[in-house]
C-alpha positions as a Markdown table, in Angstrom:
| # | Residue | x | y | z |
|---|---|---|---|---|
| 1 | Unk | 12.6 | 50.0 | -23.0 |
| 2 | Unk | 15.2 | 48.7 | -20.4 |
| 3 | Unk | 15.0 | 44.9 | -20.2 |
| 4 | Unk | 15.2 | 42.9 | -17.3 |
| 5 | Unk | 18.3 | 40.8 | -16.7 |
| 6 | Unk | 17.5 | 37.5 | -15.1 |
| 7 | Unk | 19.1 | 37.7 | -11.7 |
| 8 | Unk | 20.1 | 34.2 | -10.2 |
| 9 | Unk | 19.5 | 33.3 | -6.4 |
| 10 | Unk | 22.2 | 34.0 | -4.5 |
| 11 | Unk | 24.5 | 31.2 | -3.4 |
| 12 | Unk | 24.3 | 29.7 | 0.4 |
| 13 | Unk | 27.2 | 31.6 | 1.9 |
| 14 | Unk | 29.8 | 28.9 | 2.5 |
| 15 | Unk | 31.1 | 29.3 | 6.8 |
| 16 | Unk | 35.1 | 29.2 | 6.6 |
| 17 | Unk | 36.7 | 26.6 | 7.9 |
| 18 | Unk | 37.3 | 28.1 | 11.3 |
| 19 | Unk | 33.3 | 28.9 | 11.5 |
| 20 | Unk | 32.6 | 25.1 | 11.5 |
| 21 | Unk | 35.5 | 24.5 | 13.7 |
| 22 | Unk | 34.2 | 26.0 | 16.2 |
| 23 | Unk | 30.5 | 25.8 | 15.7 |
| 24 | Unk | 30.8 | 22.1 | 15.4 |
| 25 | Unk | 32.6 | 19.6 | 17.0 |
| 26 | Unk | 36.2 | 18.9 | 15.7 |
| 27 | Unk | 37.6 | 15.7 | 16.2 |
| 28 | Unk | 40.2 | 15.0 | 18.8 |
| 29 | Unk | 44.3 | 14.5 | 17.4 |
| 30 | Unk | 45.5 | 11.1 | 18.2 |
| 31 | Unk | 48.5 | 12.6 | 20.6 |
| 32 | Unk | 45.3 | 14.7 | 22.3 |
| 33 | Unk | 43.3 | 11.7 | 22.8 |
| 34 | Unk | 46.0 | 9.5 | 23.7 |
| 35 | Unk | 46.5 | 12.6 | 27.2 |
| 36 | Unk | 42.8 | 12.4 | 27.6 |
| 37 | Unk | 43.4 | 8.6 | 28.2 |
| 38 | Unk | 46.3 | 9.3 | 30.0 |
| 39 | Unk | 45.0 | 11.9 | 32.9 |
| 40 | Unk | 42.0 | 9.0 | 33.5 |
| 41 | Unk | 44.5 | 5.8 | 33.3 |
| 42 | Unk | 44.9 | 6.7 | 37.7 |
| 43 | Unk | 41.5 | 6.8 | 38.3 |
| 44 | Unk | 40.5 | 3.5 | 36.2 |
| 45 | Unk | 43.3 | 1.9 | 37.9 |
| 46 | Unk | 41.7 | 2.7 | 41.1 |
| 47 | Unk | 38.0 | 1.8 | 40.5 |
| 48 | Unk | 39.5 | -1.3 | 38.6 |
| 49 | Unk | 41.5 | -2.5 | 41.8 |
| 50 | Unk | 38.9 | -1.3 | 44.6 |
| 51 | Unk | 35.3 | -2.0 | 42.8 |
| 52 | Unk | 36.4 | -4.3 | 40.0 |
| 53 | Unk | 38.3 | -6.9 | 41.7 |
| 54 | Unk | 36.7 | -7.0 | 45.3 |
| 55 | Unk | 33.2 | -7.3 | 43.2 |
| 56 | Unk | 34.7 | -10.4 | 41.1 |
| 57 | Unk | 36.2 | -12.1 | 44.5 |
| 58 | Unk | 33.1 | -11.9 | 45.9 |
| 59 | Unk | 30.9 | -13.3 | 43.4 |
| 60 | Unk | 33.6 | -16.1 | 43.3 |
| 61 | Unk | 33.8 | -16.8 | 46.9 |
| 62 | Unk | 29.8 | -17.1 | 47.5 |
| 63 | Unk | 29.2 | -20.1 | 45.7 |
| 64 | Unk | 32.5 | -21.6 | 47.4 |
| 65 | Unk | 32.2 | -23.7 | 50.5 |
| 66 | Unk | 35.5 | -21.2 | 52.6 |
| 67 | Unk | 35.5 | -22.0 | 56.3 |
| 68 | Unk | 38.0 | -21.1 | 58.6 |
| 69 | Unk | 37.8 | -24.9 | 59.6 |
| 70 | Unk | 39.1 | -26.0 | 56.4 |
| 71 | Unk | 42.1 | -25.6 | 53.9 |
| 72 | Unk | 40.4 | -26.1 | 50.7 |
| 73 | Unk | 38.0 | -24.2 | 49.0 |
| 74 | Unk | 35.4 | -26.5 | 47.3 |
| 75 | Unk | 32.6 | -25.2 | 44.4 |
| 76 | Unk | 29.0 | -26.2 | 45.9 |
| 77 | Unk | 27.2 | -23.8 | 43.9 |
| 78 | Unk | 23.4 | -22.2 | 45.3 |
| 79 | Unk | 24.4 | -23.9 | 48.6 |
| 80 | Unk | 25.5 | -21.0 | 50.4 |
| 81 | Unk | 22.0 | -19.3 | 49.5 |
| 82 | Unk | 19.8 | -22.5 | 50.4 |
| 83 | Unk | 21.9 | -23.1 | 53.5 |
| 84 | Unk | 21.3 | -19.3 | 54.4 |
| 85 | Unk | 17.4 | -19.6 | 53.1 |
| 86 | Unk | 17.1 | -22.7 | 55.4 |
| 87 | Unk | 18.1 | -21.3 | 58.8 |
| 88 | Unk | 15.8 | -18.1 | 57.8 |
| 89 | Unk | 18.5 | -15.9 | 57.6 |
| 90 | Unk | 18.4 | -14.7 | 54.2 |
| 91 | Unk | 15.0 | -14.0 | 53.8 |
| 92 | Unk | 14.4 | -11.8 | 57.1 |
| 93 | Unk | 18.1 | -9.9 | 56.4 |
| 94 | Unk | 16.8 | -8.6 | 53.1 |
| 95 | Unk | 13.2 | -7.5 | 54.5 |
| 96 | Unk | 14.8 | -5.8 | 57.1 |
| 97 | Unk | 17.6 | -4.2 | 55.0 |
| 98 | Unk | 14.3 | -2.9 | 53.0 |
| 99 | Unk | 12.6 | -1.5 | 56.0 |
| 100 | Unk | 15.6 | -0.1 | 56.9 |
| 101 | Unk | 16.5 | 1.9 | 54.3 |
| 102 | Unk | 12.9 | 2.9 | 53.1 |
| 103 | Unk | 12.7 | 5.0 | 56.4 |
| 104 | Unk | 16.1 | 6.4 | 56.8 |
| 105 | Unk | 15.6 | 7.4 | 52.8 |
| 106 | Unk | 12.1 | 9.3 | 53.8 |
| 107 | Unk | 13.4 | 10.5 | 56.9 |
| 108 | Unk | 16.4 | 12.1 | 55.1 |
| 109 | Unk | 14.6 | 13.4 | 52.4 |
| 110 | Unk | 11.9 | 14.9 | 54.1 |
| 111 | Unk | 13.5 | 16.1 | 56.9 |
| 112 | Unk | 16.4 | 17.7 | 54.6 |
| 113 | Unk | 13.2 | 19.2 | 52.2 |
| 114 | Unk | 11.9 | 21.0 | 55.3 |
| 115 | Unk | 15.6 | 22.2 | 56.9 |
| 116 | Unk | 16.1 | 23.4 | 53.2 |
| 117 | Unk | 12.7 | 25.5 | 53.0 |
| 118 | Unk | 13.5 | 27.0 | 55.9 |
| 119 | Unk | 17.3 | 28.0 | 55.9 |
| 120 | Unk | 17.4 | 28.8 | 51.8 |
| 121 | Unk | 17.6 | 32.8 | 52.4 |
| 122 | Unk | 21.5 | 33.7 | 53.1 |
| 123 | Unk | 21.8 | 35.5 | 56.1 |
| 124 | Unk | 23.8 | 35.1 | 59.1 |
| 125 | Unk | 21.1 | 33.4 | 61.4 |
| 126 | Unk | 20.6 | 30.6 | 58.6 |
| 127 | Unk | 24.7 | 30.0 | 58.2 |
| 128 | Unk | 24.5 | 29.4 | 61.8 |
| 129 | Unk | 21.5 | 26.7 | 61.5 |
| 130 | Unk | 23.6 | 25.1 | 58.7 |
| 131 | Unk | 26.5 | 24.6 | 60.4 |
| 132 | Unk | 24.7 | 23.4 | 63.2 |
| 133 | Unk | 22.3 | 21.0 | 61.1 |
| 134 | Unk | 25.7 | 19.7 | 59.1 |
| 135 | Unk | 27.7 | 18.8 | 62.5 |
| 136 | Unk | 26.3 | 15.0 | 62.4 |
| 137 | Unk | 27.9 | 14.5 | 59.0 |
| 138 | Unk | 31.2 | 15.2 | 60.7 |
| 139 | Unk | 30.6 | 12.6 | 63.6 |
| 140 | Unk | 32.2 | 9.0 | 63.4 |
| 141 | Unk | 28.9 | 7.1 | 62.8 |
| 142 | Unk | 30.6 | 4.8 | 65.7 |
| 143 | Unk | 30.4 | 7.2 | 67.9 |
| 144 | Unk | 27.0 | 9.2 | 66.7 |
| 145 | Unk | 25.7 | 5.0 | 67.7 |
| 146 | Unk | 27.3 | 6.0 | 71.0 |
| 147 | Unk | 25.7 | 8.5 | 72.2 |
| 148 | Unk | 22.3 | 7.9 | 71.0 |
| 149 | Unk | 22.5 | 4.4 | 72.3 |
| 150 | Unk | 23.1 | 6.1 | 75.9 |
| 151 | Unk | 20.6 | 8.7 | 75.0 |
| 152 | Unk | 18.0 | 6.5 | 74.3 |
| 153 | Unk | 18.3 | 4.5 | 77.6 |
| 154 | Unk | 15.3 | 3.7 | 79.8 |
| 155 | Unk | 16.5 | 5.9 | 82.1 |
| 156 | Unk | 18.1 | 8.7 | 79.6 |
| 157 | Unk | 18.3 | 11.8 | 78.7 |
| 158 | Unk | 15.4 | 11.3 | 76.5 |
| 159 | Unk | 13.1 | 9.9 | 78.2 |
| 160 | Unk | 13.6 | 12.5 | 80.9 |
| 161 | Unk | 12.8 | 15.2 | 79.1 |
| 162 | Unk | 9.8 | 13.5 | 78.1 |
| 163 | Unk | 8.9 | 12.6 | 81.7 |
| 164 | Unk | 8.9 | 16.3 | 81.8 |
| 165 | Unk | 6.0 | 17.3 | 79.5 |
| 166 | Unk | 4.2 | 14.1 | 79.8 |
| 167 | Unk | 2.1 | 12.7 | 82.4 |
| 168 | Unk | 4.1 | 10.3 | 84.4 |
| 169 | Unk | 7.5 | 8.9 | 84.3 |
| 170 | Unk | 8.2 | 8.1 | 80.8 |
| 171 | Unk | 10.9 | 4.7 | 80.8 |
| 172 | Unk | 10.3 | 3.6 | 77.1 |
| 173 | Unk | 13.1 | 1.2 | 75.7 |
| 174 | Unk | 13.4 | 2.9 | 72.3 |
| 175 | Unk | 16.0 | 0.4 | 71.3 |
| 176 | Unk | 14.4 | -2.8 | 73.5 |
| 177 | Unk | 11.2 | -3.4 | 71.4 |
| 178 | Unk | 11.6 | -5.0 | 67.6 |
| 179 | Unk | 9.7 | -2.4 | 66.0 |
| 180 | Unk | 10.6 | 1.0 | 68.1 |
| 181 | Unk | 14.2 | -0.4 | 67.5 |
| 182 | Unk | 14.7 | -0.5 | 63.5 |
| 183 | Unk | 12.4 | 2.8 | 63.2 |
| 184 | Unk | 15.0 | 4.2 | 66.1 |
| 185 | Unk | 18.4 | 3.0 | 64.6 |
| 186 | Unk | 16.9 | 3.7 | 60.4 |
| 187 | Unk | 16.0 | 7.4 | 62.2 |
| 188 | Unk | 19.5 | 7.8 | 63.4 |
| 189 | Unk | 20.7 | 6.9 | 60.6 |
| 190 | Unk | 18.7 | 9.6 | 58.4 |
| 191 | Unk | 20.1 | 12.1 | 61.3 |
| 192 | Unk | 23.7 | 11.6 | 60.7 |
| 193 | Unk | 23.4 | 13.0 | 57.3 |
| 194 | Unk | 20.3 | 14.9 | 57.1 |
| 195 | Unk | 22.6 | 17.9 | 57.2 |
| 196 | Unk | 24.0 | 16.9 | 53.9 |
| 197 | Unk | 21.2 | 16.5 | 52.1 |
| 198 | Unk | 19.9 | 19.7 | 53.3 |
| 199 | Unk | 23.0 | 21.6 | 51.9 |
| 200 | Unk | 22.3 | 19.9 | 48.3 |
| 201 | Unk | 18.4 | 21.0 | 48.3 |
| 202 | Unk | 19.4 | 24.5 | 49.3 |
| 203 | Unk | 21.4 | 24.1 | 46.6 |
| 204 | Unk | 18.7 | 23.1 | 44.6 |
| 205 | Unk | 16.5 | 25.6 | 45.4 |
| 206 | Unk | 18.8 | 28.4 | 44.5 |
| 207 | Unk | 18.9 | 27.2 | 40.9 |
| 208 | Unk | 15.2 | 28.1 | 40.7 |
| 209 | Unk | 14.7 | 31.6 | 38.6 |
| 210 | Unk | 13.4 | 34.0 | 40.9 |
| 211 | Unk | 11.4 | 35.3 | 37.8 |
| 212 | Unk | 9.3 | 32.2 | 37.7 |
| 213 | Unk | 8.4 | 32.0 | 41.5 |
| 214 | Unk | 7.8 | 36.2 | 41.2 |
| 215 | Unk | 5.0 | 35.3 | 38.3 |
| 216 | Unk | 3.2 | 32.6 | 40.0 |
| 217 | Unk | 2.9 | 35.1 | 43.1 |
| 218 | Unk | 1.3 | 37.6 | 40.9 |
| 219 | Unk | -0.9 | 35.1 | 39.2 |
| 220 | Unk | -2.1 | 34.4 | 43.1 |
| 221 | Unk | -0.5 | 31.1 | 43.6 |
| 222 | Unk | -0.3 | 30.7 | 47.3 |
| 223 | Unk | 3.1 | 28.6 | 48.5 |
| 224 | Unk | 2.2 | 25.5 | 48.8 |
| 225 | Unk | 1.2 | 25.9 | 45.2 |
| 226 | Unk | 4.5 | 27.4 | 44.3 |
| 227 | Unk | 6.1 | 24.6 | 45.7 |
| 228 | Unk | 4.1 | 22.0 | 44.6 |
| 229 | Unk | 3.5 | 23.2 | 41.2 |
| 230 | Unk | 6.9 | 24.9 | 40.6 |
| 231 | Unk | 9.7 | 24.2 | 43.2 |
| 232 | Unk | 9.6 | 20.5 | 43.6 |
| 233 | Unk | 9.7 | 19.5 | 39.5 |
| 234 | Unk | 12.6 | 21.8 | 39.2 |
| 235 | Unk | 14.5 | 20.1 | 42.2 |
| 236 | Unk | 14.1 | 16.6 | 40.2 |
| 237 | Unk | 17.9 | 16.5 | 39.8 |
| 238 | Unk | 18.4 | 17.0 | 43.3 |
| 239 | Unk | 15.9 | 14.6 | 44.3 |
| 240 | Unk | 17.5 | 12.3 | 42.0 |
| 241 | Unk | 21.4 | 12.6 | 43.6 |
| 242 | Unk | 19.6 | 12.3 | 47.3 |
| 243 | Unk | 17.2 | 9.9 | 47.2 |
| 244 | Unk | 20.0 | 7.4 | 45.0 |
| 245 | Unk | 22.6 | 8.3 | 47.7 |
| 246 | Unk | 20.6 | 8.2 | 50.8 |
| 247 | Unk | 19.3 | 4.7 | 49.8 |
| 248 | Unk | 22.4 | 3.2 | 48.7 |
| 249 | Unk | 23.6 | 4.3 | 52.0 |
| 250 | Unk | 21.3 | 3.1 | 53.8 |
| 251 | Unk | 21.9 | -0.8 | 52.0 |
| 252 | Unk | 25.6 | -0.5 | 53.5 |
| 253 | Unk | 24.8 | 0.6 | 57.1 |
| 254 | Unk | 26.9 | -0.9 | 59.6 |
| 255 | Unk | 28.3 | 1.7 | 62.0 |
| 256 | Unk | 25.4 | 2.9 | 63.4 |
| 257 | Unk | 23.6 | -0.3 | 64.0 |
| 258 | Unk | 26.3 | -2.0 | 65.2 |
| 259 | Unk | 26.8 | 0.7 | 67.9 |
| 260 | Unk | 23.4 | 0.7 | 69.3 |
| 261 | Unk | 21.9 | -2.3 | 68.7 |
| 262 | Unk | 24.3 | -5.3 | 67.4 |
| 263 | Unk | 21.4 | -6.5 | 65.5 |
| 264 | Unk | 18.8 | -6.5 | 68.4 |
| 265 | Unk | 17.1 | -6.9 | 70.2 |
| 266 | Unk | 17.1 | -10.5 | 68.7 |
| 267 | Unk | 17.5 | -10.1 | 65.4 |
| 268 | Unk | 15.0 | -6.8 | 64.9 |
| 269 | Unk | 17.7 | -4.7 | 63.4 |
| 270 | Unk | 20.2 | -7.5 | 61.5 |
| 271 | Unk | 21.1 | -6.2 | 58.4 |
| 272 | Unk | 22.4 | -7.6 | 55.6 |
| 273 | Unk | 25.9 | -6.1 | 56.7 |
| 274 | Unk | 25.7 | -7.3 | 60.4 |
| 275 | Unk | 24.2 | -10.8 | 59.4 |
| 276 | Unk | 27.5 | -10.4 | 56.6 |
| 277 | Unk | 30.4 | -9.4 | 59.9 |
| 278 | Unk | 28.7 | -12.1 | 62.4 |
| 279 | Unk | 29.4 | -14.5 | 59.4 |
| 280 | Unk | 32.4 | -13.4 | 59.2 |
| 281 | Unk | 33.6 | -13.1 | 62.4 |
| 282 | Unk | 32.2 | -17.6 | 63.0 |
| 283 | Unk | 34.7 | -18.1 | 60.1 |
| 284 | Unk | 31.9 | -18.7 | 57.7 |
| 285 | Unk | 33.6 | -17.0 | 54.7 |
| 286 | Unk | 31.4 | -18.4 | 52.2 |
| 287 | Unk | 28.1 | -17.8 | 53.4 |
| 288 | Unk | 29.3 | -13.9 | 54.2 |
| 289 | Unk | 30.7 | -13.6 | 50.9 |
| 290 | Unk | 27.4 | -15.1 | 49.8 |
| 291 | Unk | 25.3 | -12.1 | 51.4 |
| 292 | Unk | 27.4 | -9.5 | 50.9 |
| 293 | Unk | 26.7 | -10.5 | 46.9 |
| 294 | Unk | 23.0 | -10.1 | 48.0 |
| 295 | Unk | 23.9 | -6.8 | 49.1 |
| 296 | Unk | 25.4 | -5.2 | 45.9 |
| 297 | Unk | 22.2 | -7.2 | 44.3 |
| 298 | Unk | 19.9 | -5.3 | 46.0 |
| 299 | Unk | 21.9 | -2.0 | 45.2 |
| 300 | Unk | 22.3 | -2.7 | 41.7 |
| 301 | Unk | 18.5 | -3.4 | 41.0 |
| 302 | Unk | 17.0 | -0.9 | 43.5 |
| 303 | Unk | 19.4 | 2.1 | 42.7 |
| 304 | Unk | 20.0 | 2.1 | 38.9 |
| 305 | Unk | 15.8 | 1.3 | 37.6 |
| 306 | Unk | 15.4 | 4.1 | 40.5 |
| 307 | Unk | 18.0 | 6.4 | 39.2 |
| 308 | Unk | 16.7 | 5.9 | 35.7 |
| 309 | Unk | 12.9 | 7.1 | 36.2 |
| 310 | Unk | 14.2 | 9.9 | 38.5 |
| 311 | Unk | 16.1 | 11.0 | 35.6 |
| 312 | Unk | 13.3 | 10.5 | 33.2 |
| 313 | Unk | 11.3 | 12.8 | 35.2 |
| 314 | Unk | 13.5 | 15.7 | 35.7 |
| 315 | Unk | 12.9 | 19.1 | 34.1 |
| 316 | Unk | 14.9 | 21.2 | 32.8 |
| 317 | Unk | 15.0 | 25.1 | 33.0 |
């Protein structure tokens, strides 16, 4: 009778060395890591110079009392901020910076959402509407000011079209009235780059696996419901990029407001930026230096929290 020979497990097949090489992550030579450095030393330098520095300055300089009426420079701590606080200043400044770039964040956004729907198929009559849609990223925001401001007149362009199909004559001050004026300028604003954040949504929405939308319309999910249920969680990462840009963008404006309103009528439309260049241009270099720290405040704690639960709620396909 043949006996059984004990047969022992076989032993884990050992990967060569080039296997885990390349399967794995191999760790970088010194004279490698040392070019890495190397080809971002320019770029450092740069952000170090024109962020860096500027940012330092500027936190220095807003808790300095720095006239143009004076030689010296003398350390009075808060008293930039409770001199600004007292006059009013501060206070309205930051609630109308908020305003301001609440609505030209929505208006971008949801206007770019809808231009996107609409022109995602490739085909010569959308190229067209893209190119048209993307002309106001190309215009000087001093000049897009321009020619709204004149647009807008009482007597414009505008208001006689309107004249046209409404009842009447139609003289509305669109930039005359406190309220009609922020919503106007924050609305302009959201126009001049609509046309960018359209491009990154179309964008977007060619990432989405045409296998996926082509299920949900044979399980009988209407559009909406594809877009609700399916489009819009995968375009969380573009979402993320354009609502993050569009609002920091909209903390900085300048151009446009400055062009059509100044900061009017009164001070409806005074910014954080204009209330920072009227400052400076009174010679009050502390106090400006003092809200243009306000303004990289109000970036820093609005756009990285927001950026943060955008990215938390992206999904990946």
């Amino acid at each position: 009778m043949t006996s059984l020979r004990h047969i022992s497990p076989a032993a884990p097949a050992v990967r060569p060395p080039r296997e885990r090489r390349i399967a794995g992550r191999s760790p970088l030579h010194p004279r490698r890591r040392a070019y890495h450095y190397a080809f971002a030393l320019p770029s450092i330098c740069l952000v170090f110079v024109f962020f860096v520095l500027p940012f330092v300055a500027n936190a220095f300089f807003a808790f300095m009392q720095w006239t143009g009426y004076s030689a010296t420079l003398t350390w009075t701590g808060l008293s930039n901020f409770e001199l600004l606080d007292q006059v009013g200043l501060l206070k309205h400044a930051i609630a109308v910076t908020a305003v301001y770039a609440v609505v030209a964040m929505a208006v971008q956004n949801g206007v770019g959402l809808a231009l996107a729907g609409a022109l995602q198929r490739t085909n010569r009559v959308n190229s067209v509407f893209r190119s048209v849609f993307f002309v106001p990223v190309l215009i000087s925001p001093l000049a897009a000011g321009y020619i709204w401001a004149a647009a807008l007149d009482a007597h414009g362009p505008v208001n006689g079209f309107l004249s046209t199909v409404l009842p009447g004559d139609f003289h509305y001050a669109w930039l005359g009235h406190d309220t009609s004026a922020l919503l106007t300028v924050a609305s302009i604003d959201a126009w001049k780059l609509s046309g960018l954040i359209t491009l990154v949504y179309i964008a977007g929405l060619n990432r989405i696996p045409e296998q996926i939308l082509q299920a949900a319309t044979l399980d009988g999910a209407s559009a909406w419901r594809r877009f609700w249920a399916i489009k819009l969680p995968l375009l969380a990462p573009a979402i993320t990029f354009n609502v993050t840009v569009s609002l920091v963008g909209a903390f900085s404006a300048l151009d446009v407001v400055f062009s059509t309103t100044a900061g009017g009528p009164g001070d409806a439309t005074t910014l954080l930026n204009v209330a920072v260049y009227t400052q400076y241009g009174q010679s009050f270099f502390g106090t400006a230096s003092a809200l243009s720290f306000v303004v990289t405040l109000m970036v820093l704690l609005t756009a990285v929290p927001l950026m943060g639960w955008l990215r938390r709620r992206e999904v990946s396909m």
